[in-house]
Each structure stands twice: as C-alpha cells, then as structure tokens.
N, C-alpha and C positions, 0 to 999 in steps of 0.2 A: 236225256235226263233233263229235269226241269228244277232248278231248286227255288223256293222262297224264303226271305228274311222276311221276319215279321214282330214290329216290337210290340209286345207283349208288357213290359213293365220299363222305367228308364234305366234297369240295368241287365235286362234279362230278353233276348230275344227268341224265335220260335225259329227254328231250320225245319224244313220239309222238303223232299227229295220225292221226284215224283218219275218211274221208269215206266216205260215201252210194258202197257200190260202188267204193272203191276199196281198193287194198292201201295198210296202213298206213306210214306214212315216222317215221324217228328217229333223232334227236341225242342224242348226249351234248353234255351244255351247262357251262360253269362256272358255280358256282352266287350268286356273289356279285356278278356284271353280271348275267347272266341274270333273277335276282327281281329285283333292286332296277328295272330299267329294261322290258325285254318286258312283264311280269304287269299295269304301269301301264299299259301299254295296251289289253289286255282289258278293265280295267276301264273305262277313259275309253270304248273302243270301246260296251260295255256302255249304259252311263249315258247318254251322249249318240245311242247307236241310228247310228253311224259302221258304215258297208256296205263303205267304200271304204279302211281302213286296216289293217293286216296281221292282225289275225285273221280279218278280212269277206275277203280275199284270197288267206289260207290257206284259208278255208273255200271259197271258190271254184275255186280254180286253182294259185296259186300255186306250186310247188316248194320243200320243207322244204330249202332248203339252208345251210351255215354262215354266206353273205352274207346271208342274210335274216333271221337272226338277231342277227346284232352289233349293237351300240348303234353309231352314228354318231360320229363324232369330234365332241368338243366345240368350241362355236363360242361360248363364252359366253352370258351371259343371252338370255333370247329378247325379241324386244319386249314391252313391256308386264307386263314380271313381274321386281321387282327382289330383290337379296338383301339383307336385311337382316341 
C-alpha cells in the first residue's frame, strides 16, 4: 500500500491510497483533525505490528470513504490513561 498527503488548500489536504492492482481512492481531508488523530494511528499500527486496525484494513479491503476517516466522537479519557 502506498498512501500520499497532498496539500491541496492551507487547511485541507488530499489522502490517496494506492493498492497491489488496484485503482487509486482519494480524499480531500481537513487538515487539523485529520494529522492530529488518523497519522497516530499509522504509527501506533506501525510500532506495535497491529494487522487488524485501519491502516492493516485499508491495506486490505477496506473502502476509502469519509466514515472511515472521521475521528470518533469523544467519550472522555480512555481507561487506564488520565490527564494531568
């Protein structure tokens, strides 16, 4: 899987996800949810070798669509991790 960022506007950038044989899919994204929350998850996915969380899922199958990109509505701190 291949993905590009591409800024497009100073608030708005372009995702594109490109797979093994297939045609490329792409978003324009906003760009200030979009980094701060998605990109954390590449990484996490990265570091900890996660198959089964949205980039292992992208890279599979998934569907580029704007559901699949929104951060989740906030539910507060998560268990186990407080604010200081």
């Amino acid at each position: 899987m291949k993905i590009v960022l591409t800024r497009v506007a100073s608030d708005r950038r372009r995702f594109v996800v490109g797979r093994n044989g297939a045609r490329p899919q792409a978003r324009d994204l906003e760009t200030r949810s979009f980094l701060g929350y998605n990109l954390v998850h590449l990484t996490v996915e990265r570091v900890f070798g996660f198959t089964a969380g949205f980039y292992g899922r992208l890279a599979s199958d998934i569907a580029l669509e704007p559901s699949t990109l929104q951060r989740p509505p906030s539910r507060g701190a998560s268990p186990g991790f407080s604010r200081t």
